[in-house]
N, C-alpha and C positions, 0 to 999 in steps of 0.2 A: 669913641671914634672922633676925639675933638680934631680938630684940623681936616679934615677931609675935603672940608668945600674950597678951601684955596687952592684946590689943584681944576678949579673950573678949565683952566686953560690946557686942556692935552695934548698933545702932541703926540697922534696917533702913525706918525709917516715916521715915526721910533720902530716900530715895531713891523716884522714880516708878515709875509701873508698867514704863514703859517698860525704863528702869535694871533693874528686877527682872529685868526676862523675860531682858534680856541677861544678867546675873549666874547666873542657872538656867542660861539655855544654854551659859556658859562652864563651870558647874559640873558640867556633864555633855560636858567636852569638847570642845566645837563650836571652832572656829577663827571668826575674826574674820568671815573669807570668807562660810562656811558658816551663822550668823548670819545675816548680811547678805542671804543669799540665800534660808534660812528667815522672814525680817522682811519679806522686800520692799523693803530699804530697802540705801540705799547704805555703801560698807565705813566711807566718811571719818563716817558717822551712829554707826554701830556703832563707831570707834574715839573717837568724840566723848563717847557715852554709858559706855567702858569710863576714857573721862579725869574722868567726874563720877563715877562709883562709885569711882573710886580718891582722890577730892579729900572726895567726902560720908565714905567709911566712915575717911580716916586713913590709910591704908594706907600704911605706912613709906616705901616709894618706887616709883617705876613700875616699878621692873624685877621689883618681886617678885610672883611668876604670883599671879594672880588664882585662879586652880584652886586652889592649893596653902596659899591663903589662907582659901578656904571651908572647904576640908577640916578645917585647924589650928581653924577656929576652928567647928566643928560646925555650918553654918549648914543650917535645915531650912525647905525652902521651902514646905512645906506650911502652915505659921503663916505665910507671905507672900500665900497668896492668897485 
């Protein structure tokens, strides 16, 4: 996961509300599934919007967790909504 901390600076006003809510709920754990099932909406939506939050913020590559990515890089969702 080398390079990860040079993305401190995010640029969260990339992404829609929608994109948001999913990035909160990944960041507190939730599984694609569970998501989806919180959303009302279907998993192939939620892994749609987990492939534009990873294309909007830069994120090195898809395999590196999303969870483990907010955390490195301090994201506070409370200045999001």
């Amino acid at each position: 996961m080398a390079g990860i901390n040079q993305y401190t600076e995010v640029n969260l006003e990339k992404l829609t509300r929608a994109e948001l809510v999913i990035l909160h709920q990944i960041s507190n754990g939730l599984t694609s599934k569970a998501i989806a099932e919180k959303q009302s909406i279907s998993l192939r939506t939620v892994e749609k919007h987990r492939s534009n939050i990873i294309l909007k913020l830069g994120i090195p590559t898809p395999s590196t967790s999303l969870k483990k990515w907010i955390e490195l890089n301090q994201i506070n969702f409370k200045k999001c909504h």
